[in-house]
C-alpha positions as CSV (number, residue, x, y, z in Angstrom):
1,X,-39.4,5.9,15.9
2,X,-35.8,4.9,14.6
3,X,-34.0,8.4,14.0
4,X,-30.8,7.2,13.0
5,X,-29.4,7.8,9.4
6,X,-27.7,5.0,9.2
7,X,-26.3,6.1,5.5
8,X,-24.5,8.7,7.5
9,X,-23.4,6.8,10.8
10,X,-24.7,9.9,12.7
11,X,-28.2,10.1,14.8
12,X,-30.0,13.3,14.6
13,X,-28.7,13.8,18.2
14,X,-25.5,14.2,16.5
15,X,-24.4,10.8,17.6
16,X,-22.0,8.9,15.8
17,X,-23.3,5.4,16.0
18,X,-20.4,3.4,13.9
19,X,-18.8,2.4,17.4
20,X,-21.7,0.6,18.6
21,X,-22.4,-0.8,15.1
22,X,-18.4,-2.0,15.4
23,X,-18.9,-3.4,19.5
24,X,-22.0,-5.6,17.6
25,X,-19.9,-6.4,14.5
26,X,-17.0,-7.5,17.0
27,X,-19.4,-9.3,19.1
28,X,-21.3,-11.5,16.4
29,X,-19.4,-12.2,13.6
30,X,-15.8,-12.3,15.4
31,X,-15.5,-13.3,18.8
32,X,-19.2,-15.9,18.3
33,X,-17.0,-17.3,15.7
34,X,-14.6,-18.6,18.1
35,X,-12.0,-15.4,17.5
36,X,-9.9,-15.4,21.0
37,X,-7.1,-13.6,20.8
38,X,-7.0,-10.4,22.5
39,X,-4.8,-8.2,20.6
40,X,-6.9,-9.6,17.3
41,X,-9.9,-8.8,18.8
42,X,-9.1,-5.3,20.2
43,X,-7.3,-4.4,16.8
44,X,-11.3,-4.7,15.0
45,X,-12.8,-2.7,17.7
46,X,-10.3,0.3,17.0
47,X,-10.5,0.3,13.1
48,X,-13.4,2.1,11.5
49,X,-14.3,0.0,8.6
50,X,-16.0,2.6,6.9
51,X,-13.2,4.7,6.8
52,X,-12.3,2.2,3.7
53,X,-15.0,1.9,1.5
54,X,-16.9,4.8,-0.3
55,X,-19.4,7.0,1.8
56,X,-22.3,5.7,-0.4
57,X,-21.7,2.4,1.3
58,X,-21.4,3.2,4.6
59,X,-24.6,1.8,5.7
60,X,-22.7,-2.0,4.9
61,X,-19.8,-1.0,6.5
62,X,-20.1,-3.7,9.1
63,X,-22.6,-6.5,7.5
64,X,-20.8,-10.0,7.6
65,X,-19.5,-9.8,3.6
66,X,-16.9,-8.6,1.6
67,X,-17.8,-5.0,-0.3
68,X,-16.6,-3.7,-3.8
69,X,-14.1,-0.9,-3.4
70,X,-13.7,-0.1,-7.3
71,X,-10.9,-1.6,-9.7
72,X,-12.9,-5.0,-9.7
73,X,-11.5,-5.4,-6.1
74,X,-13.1,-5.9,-2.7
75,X,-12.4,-5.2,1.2
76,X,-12.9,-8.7,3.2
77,X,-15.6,-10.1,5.4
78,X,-14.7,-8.8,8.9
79,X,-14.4,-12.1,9.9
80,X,-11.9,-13.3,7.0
81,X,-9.8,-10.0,8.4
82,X,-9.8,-10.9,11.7
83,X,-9.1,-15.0,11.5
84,X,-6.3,-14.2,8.7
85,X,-4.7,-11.9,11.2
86,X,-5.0,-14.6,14.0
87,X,-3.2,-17.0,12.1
88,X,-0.5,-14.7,12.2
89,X,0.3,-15.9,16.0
90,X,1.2,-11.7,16.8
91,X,3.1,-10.6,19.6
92,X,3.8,-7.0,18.3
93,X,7.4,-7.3,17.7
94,X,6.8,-8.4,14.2
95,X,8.0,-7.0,10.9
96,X,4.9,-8.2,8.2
97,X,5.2,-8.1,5.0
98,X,1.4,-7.6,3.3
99,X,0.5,-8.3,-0.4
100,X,-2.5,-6.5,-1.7
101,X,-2.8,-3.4,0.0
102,X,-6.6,-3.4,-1.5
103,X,-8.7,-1.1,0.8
104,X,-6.2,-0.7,3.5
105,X,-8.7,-2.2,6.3
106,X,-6.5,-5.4,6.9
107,X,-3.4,-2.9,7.0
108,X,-5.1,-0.9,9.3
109,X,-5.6,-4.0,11.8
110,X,-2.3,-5.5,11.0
111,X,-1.2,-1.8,11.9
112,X,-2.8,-2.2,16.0
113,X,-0.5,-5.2,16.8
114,X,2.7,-5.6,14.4
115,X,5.6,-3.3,14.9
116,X,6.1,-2.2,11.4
117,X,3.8,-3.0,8.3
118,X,5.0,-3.3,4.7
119,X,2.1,-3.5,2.0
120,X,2.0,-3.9,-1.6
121,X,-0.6,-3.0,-3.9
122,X,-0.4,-3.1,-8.0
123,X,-3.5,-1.3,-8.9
124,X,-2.6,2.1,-9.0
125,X,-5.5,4.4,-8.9
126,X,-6.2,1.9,-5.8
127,X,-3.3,2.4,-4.2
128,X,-2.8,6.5,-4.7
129,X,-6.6,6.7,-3.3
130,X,-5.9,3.8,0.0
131,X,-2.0,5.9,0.4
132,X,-3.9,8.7,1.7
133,X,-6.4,7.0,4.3
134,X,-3.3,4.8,5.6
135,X,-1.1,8.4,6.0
136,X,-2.5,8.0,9.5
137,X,-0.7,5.0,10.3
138,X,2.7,5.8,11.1
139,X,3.9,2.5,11.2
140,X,2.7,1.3,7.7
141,X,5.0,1.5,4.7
142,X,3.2,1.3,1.2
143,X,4.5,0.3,-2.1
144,X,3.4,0.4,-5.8
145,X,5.1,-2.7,-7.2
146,X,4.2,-7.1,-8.5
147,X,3.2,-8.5,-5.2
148,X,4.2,-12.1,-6.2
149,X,7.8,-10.9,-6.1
150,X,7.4,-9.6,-2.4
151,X,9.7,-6.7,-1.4
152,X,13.0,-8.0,-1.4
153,X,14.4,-4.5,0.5
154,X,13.2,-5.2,3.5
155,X,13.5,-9.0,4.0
156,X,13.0,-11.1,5.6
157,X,9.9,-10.8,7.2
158,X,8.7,-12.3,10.5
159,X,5.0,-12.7,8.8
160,X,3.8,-12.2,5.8
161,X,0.2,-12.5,5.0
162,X,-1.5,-12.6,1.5
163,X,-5.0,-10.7,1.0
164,X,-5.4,-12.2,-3.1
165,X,-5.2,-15.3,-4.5
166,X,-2.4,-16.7,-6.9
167,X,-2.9,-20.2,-8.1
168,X,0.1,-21.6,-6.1
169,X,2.6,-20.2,-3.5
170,X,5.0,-17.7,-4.5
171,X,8.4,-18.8,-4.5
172,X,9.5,-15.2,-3.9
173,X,7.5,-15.3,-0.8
174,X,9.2,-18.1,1.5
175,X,12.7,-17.1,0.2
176,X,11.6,-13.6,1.9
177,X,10.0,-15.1,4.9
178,X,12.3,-16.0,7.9
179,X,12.5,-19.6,9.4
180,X,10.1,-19.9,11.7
181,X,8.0,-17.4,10.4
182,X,4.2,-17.7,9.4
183,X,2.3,-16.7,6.4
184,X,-1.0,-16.6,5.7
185,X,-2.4,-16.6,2.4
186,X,-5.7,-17.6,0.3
187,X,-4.5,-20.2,-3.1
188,X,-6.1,-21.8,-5.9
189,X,-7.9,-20.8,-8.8
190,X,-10.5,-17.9,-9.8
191,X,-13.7,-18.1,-7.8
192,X,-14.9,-20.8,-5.8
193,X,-12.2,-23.5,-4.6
194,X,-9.7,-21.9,-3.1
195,X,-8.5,-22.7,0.0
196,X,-7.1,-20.3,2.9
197,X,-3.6,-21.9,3.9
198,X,-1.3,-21.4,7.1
199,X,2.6,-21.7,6.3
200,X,5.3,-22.3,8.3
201,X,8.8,-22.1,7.5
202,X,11.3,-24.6,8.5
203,X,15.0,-23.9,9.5
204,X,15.9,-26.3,6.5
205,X,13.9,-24.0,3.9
206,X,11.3,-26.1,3.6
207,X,8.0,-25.4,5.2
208,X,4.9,-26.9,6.3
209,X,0.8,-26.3,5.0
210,X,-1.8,-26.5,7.4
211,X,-5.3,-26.3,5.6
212,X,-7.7,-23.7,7.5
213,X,-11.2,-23.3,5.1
214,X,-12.5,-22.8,2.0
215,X,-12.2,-19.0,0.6
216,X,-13.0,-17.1,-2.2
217,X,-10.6,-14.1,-2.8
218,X,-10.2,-12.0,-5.9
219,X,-7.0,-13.7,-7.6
220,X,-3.2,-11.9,-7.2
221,X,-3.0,-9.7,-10.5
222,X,0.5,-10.1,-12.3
223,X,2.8,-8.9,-14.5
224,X,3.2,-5.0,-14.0
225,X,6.8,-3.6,-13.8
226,X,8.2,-2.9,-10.4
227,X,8.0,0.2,-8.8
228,X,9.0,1.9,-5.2
């Protein structure tokens, strides 16, 4: 007889069973999907994921999809999370500038390996609710404000990475990005057909697009006033 309550992520031992749920998540739909880089890999076994959607849903906390988390917005497919954050090449030194705070669970695993994180999210109920489960990571600095424009403040960035999807690349975004540094960021229209693209930028300015797979993201909401 199965005496978990997997609702609850505790056994009736008392248990909590989310770790080993996480090591199997980790196991089968990261590293079996050719994931290798230690620091990546490490950073997904740390973060509870269910620590970023509602309770009710904690039973899906690791399936292999992306989950609602309110405000007609989602937290990614583990695996989207961890391959986005691979493309970021990581060493730990890094500065990364995030747009589309969302949940907080790719902030969270940016968190584990860059030195400081800097997120923006425009929904504000979203962002006042994620604020208080990211309060835990020291290194994470959250902002209220148009992510298109980026966060001029602070730039540049060494990475910046890009969790919704605007229907080309914000200008905003390479000016704030420094040469030689990466970003990561889904593009293209509403729904199906948008592609998951790896930029780097050049010492002239310019910068190079390397194609990585087809994605579908919910798109980069606009047009709200800036605010710290």
């Amino acid at each position: 007889m199965n005496h978990n309550n997997p609702a609850s992520g505790i056994d009736r031992a008392g248990n909590d069973i989310m770790p080993e749920r996480r090591r199997r998540m980790v196991d089968s739909q990261i590293v079996a999907r050719g994931i290798k880089d230690a620091k990546v890999i490490n950073a997904m076994l740390s973060v509870p994921r269910e620590d970023f959607i509602d309770k009710d849903m904690s039973e899906s906390a690791y399936d292999d999809r992306p989950l609602p988390i309110g405000f007609g917005q989602t937290i990614s497919q583990p695996y989207i999370v961890a391959l986005m954050t691979e493309l970021l090449e990581l060493n730990g030194n890094e500065r990364v500038l995030e747009i589309g705070t969302g949940s907080g669970y790719q902030t969270a695993v940016l968190s584990k390996i860059a030195n400081k994180v800097y997120s923006i999210e425009i929904v504000e109920p979203l962002y006042e609710k994620t604020a208080k489960i990211l309060a835990l990571y020291k290194n994470v600095v959250l902002s209220l404000r148009d992510g298109y424009n980026g966060w001029e403040e602070f730039a540049p960035y060494d990475r910046i990475i890009v969790t919704a999807a605007p229907e080309d690349i914000p200008q905003p975004l390479i000016s704030q990005l420094k040469t030689k540094g990466i970003m990561v960021l889904p593009s293209g229209p509403s729904g199906w057909g948008q592609s998951l693209i790896k930029i780097l930028k050049k010492a002239d300015g310019t910068f190079s697009k390397e194609y990585v797979c087809d994605v579908a993201f919910v798109p980069l909401t606009r047009n709200r006033q800036d605010r710290p």
